[in-house]
C-alpha positions as a printed Julia matrix, in Angstrom:
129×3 Matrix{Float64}:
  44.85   37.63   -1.7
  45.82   35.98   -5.04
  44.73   32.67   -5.57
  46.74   30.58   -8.6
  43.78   30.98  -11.15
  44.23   34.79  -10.29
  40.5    35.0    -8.77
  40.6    37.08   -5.42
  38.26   35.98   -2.39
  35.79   38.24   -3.42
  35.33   36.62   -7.05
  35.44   33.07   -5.2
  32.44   34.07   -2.97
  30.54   35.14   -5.86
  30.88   32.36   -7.71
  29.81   29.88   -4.91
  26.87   32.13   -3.76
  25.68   32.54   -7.8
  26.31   29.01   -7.92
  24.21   27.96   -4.83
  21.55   30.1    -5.9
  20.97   28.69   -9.15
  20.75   25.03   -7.83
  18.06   26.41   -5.25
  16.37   27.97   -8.2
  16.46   24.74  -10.14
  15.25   22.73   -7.09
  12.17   25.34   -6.4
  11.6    24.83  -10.41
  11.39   20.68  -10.28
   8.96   21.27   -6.92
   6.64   23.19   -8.96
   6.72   21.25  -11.77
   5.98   18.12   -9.54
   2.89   20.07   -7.68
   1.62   20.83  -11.05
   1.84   17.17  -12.0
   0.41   15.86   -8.44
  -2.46   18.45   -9.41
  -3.02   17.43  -12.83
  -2.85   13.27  -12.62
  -4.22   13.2    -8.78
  -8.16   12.67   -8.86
  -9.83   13.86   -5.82
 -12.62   11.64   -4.56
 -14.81   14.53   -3.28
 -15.64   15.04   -6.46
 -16.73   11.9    -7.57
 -19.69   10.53   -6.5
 -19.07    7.12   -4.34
 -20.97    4.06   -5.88
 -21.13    1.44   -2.88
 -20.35   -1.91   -4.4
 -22.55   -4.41   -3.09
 -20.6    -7.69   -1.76
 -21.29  -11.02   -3.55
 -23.57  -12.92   -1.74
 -22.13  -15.75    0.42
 -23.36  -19.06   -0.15
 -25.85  -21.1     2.55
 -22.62  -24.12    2.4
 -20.73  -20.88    4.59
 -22.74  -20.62    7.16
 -23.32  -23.92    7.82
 -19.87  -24.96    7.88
 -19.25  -21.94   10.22
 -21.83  -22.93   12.38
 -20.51  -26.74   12.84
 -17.24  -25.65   14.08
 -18.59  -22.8    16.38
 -20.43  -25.58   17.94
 -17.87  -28.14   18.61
 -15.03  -26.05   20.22
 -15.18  -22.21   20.48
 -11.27  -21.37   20.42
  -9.63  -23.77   17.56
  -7.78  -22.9    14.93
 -10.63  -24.52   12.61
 -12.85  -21.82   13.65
 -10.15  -19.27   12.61
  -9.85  -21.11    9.17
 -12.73  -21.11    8.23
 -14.09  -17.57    9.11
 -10.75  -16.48    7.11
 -12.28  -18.7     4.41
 -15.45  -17.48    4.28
 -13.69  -14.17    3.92
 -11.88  -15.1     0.73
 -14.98  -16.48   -0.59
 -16.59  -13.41   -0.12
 -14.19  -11.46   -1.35
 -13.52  -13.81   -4.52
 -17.57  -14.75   -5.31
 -16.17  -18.45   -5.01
 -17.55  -20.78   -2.29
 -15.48  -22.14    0.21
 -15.03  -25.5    -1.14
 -12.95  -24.2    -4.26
 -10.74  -22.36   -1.58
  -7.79  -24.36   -0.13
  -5.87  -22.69    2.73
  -2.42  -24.58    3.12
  -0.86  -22.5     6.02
  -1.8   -19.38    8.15
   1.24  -17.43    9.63
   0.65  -14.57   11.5
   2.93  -11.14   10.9
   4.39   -9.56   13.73
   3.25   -6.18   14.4
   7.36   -5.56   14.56
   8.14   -5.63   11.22
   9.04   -2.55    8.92
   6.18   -1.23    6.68
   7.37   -2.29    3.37
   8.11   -5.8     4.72
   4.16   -6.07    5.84
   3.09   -4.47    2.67
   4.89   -6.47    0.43
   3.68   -9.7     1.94
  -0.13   -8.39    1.58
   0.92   -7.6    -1.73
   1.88  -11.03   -2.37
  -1.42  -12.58   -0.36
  -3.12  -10.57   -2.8
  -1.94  -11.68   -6.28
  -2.01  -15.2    -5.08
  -6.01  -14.65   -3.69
  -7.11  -12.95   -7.05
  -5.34  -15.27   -9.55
């Protein structure tokens, strides 16, 4: 069986499996070259030795804001402000009166991965700036 470039079924089925195997080849080749690279540039932490970072010390102003508004009503949104204050403070080494929230919104547990990473990504640059 004669096909118009004159290459029988046999020489066809050569071709594709030769041709097949050297794109497997080349694929195995890029994964080994990308292992080598994860192994090269990837720094374990077992072998470093952890140095605990100790927290910046939260001011006295904190605590006694956090205590007025624990007192007064015990399930306000206050109370939520202000403990997520006291977090950025802590976080920051500002105190609490440099730190303006403007609006809390809380992300549904619904939404896709990169959606929730990209707005912690975003809560981030704007916190550390």
């Amino acid at each position: 069986m004669n096909i118009q470039d004159g290459i029988n079924l046999g020489e066809a089925l050569f071709i594709t499996l030769f041709s097949m195997g050297i794109v497997f080849l080349t694929l195995i080749i890029i994964s080994l070259i990308l292992g080598g690279f994860k192994s090269i540039f990837y720094k374990d932490d077992s072998t470093k030795t952890s140095v605990k970072k100790a927290a910046p010390p939260i001011g006295d102003n904190v605590k006694e804001e956090t205590l007025e508004v624990n007192e007064k009503e015990s399930d306000n949104d206050e109370e939520i402000v202000a403990v997520i204050a006291a977090a950025i403070a802590a976080h920051t080494g500002n105190t609490v009166e440099n730190i303006s929230i403007k609006n809390i919104v809380r992300i549904p547990q619904n939404s896709p991965t990169w959606m929730r990473a990209g707005r912690e990504r975003s809560v981030f640059n704007k916190v550390t700036k």
